[in-house]
C-alpha positions as MATLAB code, in Angstrom:
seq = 'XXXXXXXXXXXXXXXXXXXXXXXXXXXXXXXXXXXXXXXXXXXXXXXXXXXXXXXXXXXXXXXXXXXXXXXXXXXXXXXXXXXXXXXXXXXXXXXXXXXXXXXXXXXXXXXXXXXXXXXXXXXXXXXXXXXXXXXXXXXXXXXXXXXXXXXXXXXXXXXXXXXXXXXXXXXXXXXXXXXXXXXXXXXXXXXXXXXXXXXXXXXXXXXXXXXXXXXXXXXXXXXXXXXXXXXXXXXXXXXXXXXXXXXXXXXXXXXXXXXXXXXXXXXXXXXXXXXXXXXXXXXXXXXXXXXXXXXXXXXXXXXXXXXXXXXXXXXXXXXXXXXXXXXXXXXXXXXXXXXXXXXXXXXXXXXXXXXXXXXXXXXXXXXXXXXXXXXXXXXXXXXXXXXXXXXXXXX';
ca = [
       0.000    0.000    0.000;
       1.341    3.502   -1.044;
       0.266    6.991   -0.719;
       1.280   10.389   -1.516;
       1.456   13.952   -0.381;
       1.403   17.426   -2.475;
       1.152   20.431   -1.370;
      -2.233   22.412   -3.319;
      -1.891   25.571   -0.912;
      -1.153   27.445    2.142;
      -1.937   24.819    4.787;
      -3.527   22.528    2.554;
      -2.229   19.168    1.362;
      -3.191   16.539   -1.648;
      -3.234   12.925    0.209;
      -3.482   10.351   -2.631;
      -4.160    6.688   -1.195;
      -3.033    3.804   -4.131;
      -5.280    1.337   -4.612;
      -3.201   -0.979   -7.238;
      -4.797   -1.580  -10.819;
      -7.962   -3.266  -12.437;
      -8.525   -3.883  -15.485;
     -11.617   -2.237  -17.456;
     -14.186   -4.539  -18.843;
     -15.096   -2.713  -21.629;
     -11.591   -1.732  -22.824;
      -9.170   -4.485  -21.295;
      -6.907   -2.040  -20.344;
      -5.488   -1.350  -16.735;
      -7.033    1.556  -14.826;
      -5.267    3.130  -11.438;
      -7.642    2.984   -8.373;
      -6.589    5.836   -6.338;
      -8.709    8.077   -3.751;
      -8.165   11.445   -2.470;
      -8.475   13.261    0.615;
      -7.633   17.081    1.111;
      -6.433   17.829    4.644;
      -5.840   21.445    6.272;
      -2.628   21.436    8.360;
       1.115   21.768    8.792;
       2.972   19.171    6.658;
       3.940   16.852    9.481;
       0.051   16.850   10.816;
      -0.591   15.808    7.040;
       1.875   13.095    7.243;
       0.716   11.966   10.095;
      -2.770   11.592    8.831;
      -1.436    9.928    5.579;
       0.164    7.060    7.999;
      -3.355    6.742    9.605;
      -4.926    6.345    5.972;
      -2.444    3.681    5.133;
      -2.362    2.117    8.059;
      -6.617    1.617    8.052;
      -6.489    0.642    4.076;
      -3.231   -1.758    5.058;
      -6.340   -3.317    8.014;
      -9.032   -2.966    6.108;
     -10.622   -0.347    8.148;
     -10.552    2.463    6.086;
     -13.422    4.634    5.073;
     -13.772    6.058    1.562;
     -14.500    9.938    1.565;
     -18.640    9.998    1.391;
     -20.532   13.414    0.721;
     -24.189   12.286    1.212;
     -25.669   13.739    4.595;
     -28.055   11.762    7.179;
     -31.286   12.749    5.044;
     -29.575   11.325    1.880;
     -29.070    7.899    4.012;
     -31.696    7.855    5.428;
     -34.066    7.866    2.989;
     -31.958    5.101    0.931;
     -31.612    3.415    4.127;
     -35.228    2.883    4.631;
     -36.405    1.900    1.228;
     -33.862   -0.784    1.151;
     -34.303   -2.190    4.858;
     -37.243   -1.320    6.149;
     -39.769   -1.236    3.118;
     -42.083   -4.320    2.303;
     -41.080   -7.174    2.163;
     -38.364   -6.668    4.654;
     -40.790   -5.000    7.426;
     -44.384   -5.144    7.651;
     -46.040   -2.116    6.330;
     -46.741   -0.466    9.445;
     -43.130   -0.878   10.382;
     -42.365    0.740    6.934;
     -45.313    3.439    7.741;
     -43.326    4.008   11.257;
     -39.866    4.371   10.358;
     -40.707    7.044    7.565;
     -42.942    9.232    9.981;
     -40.419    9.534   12.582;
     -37.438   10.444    9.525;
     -39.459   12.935    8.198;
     -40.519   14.725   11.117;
     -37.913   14.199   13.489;
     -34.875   12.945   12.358;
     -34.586   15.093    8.749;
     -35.744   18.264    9.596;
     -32.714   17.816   12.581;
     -29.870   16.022   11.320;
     -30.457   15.541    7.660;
     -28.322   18.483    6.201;
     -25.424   16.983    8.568;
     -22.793   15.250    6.137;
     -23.161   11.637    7.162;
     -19.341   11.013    8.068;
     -19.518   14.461    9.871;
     -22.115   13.657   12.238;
     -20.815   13.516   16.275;
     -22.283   12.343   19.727;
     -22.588   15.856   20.166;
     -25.115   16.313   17.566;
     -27.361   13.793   18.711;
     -27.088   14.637   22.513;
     -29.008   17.881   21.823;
     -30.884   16.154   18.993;
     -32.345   14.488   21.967;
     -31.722   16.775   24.542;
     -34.485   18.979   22.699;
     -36.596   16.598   21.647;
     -36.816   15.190   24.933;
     -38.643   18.809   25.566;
     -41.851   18.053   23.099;
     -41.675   14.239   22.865;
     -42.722   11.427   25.686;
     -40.119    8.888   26.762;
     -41.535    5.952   24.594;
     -41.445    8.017   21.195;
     -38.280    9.741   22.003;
     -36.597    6.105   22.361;
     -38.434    5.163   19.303;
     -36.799    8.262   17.183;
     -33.270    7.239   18.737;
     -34.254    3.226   18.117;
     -34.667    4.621   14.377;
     -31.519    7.238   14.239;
     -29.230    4.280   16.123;
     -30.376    1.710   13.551;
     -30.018    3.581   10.299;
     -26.542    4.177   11.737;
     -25.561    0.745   12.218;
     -26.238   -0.355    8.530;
     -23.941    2.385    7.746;
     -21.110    1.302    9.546;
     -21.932   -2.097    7.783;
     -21.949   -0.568    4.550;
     -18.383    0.624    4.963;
     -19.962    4.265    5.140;
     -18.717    5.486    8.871;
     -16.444    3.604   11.161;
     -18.597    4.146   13.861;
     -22.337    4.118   15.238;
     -22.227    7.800   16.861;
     -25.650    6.882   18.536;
     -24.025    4.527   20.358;
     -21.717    6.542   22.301;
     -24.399    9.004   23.507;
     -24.457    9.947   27.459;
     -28.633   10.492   27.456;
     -30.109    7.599   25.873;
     -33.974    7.660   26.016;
     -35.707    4.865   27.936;
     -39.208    4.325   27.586;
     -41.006    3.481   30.937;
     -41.779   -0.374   31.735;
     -45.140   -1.331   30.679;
     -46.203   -2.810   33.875;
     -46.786    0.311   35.312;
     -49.658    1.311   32.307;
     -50.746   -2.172   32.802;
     -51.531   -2.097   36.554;
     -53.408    1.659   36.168;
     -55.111    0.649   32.736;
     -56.978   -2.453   34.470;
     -59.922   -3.604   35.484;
     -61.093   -5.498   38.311;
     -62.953   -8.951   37.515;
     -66.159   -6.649   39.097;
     -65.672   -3.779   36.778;
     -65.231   -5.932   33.599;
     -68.276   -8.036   34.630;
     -70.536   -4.565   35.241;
     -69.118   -2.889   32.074;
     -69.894   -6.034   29.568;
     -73.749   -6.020   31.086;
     -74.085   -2.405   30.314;
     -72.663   -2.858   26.155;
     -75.086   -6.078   26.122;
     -77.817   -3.089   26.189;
     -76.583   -0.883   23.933;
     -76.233   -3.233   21.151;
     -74.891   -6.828   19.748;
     -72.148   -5.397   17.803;
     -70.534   -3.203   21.068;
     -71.372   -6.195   23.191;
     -69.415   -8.727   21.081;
     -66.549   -6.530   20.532;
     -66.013   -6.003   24.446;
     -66.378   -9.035   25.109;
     -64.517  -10.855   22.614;
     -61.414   -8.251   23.390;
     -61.994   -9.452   27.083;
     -61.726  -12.835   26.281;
     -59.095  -12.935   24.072;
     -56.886  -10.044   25.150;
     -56.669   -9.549   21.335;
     -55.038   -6.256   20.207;
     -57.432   -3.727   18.858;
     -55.756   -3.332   15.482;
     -56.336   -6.940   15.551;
     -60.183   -7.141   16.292;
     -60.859   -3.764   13.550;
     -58.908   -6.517   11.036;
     -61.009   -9.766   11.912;
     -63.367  -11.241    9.288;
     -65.553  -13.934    9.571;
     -63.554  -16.205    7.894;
     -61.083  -16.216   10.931;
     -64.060  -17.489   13.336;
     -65.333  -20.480   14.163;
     -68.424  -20.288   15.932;
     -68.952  -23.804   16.046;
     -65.902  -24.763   17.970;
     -66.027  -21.545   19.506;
     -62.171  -20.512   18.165;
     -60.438  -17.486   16.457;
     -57.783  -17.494   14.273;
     -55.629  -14.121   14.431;
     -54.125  -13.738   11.269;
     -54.166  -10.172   10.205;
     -54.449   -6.799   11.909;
     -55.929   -3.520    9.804;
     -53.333   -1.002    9.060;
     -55.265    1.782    7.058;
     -58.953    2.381    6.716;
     -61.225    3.800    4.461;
     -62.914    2.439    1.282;
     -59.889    0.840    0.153;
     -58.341   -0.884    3.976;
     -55.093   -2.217    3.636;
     -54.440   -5.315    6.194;
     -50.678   -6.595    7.198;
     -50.532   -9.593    9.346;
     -50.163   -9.773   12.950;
     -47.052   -7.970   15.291;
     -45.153  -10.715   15.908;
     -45.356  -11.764   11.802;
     -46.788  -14.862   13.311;
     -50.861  -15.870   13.524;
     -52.508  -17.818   16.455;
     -55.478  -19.742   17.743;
     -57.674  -18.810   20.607;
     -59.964  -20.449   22.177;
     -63.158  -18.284   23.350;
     -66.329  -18.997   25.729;
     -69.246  -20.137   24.989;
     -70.675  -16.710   25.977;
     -68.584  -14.815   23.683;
     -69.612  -16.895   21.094;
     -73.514  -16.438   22.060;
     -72.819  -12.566   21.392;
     -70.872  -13.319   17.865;
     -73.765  -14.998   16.785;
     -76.312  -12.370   18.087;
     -74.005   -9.642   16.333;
     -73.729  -11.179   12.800;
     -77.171  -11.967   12.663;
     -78.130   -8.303   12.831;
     -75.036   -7.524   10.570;
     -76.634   -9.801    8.152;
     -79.879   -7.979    8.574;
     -78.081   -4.671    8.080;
     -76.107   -5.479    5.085;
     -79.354   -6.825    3.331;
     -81.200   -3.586    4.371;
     -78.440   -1.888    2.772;
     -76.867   -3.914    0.447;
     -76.618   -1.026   -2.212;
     -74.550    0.939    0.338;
     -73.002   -1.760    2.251;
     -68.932   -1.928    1.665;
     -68.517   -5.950    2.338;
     -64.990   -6.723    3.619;
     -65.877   -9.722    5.581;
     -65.190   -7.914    8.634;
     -66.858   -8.904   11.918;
     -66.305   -5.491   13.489;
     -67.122   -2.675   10.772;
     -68.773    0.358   10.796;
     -71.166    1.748   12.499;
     -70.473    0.922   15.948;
     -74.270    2.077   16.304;
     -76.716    3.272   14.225;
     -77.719    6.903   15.066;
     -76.026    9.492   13.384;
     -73.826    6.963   10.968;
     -74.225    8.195    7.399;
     -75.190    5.110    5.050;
     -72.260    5.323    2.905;
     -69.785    4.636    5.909;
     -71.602    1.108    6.120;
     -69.512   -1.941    5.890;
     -66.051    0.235    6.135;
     -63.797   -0.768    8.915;
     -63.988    0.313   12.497;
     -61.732    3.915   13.030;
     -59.441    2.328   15.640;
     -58.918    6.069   17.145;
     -61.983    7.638   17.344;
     -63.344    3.942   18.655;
     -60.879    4.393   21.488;
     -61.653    8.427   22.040;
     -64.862    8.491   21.628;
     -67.465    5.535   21.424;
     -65.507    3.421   23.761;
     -64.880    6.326   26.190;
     -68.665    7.691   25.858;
     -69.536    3.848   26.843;
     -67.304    3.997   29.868;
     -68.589    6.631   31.093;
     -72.023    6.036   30.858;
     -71.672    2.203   32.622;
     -69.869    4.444   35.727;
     -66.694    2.107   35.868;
     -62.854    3.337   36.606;
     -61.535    4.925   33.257;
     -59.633    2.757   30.946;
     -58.474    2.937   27.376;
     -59.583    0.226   24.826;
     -55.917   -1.116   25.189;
     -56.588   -1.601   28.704;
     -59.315   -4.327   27.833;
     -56.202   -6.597   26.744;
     -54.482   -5.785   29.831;
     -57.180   -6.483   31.732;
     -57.950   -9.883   30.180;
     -53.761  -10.593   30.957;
     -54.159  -10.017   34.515;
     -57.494  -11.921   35.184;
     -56.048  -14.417   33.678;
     -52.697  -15.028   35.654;
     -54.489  -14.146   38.932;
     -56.983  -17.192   38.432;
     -53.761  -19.555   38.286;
     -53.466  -19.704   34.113;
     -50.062  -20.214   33.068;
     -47.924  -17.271   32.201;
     -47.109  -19.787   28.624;
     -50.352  -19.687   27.969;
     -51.253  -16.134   28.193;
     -48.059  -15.389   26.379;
     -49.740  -17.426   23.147;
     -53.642  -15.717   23.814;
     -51.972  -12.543   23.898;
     -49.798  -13.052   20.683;
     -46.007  -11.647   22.842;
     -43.195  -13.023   20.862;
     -41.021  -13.727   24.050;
     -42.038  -15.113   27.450;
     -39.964  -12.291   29.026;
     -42.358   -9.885   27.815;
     -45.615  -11.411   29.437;
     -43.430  -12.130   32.647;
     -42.254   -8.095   32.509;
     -45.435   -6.105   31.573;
     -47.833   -8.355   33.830;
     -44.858   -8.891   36.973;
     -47.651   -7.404   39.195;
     -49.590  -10.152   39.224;
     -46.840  -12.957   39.760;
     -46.373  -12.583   43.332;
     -50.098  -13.971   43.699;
     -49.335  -16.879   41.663;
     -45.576  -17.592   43.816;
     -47.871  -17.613   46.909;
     -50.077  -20.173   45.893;
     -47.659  -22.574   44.766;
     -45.812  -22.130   48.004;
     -49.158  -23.212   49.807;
     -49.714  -26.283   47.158;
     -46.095  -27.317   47.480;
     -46.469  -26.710   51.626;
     -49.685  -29.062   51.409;
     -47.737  -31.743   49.182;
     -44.829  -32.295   51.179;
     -46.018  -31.398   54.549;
     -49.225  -33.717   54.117;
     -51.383  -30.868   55.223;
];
């Protein structure tokens, strides 16, 4: 490995890195590989940095001279790691909100090989001032990862994000998951009110009660998924965009599962699609037929006919109907996440093994059950201390 210095000015130095020969396919003949860098410094400060060059080409550490900035990678970055197939869409959907509104507007002019800790400390140190703790981590999950395929793609010797002082940690989810909970009692009075407003509201609580199924998941379910006759549902897809046109990805976790429901749940499904029947032949010139078990409208006053059929809006379901319901059966708050929650800790509290809540609930790792619902763990240690005490003490 060679290399060379020239002088091009006051203070400013030529360093010229040789790469050998290859030969060019189209004309046969040998072409010099060579790459520049100009440095800014006294001559023995350029030397010095031309030993440093050598020394990373001579270990195969060195790093080409790059001008595209954070934006430029980061939008390359994402269409080739991130978009469909690699991700699911919603992951795709993610990943490009957070880059355009956080991360570009920020960091994107920065040249990519120019970017320091320093710059993304008070990145975050002023986003930390507008964003909550589990979408700050989620922009630095997204800055940190784009970063790490370009250290892999030879385009920085180093993660940056790495190295940072203030990295954002998102609260544990136990915590949500022991305030957004109900008691057996409160679940029990809130599922009699919904039974009065309607089949539709009453088979959606209480099919999200007994499977602990995510609500993106239960806006996504079509008929096809349910057995009513053996009293099972198959979770196979969740609904990532609405409207005329819904787009459905499958499940978080990319994996589907069975559940098993009760016979009372399944009373209610049956109740609910016979009136959905009803509706859609009442309608059937304005009914949009996706096969979904939960569409819209979650009631009929003040729906406007051409709305019928279209999936459930998982938001306003959540601010609005769901809260409005709430409300009017005088129970503690909860969001409609906390129905999942709620089925997690009835069910570990009765005795139900934390394996088998991890595959009603759809978690990916055991360690995430045992984390999120730790609250209710202590209960079940106690009464296997008294079974074990009764087994081996003969009591």
């Amino acid at each position: 490995m060679r290399g060379s210095l020239r002088q091009r000015g006051k203070n400013s130095w030529r360093l010229t890195l040789e790469f050998g020969y290859r030969r060019d396919p189209d004309t046969g003949k040998l072409k010099r590989i060579q790459k520049y860098e100009t440095y800014r410094g006294t001559k023995k400060q350029a030397e010095a940095r031309l030993n440093e060059l050598t020394h990373d080409v001579q270990h195969d550490t060195y790093i080409a001279p790059d001008k595209r900035t954070v934006g430029e990678w980061l939008t390359a970055w994402v269409d080739l790691a991130i978009k469909p197939p690699q991700r699911t869409r919603r992951a795709y959907d993610t990943y490009q909100s957070v880059i355009t509104l956080h991360l570009k507007p920020k960091l994107g002019d920065i040249r990519l090989q120019q970017l320091r800790v320093i710059d993304v400390e008070k990145f975050l140190a002023e986003k930390g001032e507008t964003l909550g703790p589990a979408m700050l981590e989620k922009v630095f999950t997204v800055l940190s990862s784009a970063l790490k395929a370009a250290v892999k793609s030879g385009l920085v010797a180093r993660n940056v994000a790495s190295a940072v002082s203030n990295k954002p940690r998102a609260p544990e989810d136990h915590a949500e998951a022991v305030s957004n909970c109900w008691s057996a009692e409160d679940a029990a009075t809130f599922l009699a009110y919904v039974r009065k407003v309607g089949p539709q509201p009453a088979a959606f609580v209480a099919l999200a009660l007994d499977s602990g199924m995510r609500k993106s998941e239960l806006a996504g379910l079509q008929w096809s998924d349910v057995d009513l006759a053996h009293g099972r549902v198959l979770v196979q897809r969740q609904l990532l965009t609405g409207g005329e046109k819904p787009v459905f990805t499958v499940p978080k976790g990319k994996r589907a599962r069975t559940i098993d429901i009760a016979p009372e749940t399944v009373d209610l499904l049956k109740k609910h699609k016979a009136k959905q029947s009803a509706l859609k032949m009442r309608h059937r010139r304005e009914y949009h037929d996706h096969g979904l078990v939960f569409a819209k409208p979650w009631n009929e006053i003040g729906r406007t006919m051409d709305t019928f059929g279209l999936p459930l809006q998982i938001n306003n379901l959540g601010d609005r109907e769901f809260a409005a319901l709430v409300a009017a059966a005088e129970v503690p708050p909860i969001s409609l996440h906390g129905l999942r929650h709620t089925c997690a800790t009835l069910l570990l509290a009765a005795g139900v093994p934390s394996r088998v809540v991890q595959e009603r609930l759809g978690h990916k790792k055991i360690e995430t059950t045992l984390s999120v619902y730790a609250h209710v763990l202590p209960g079940q240690q106690r009464d296997a201390a008294k079974l074990l005490s009764g087994l081996l003490h003969r009591k």
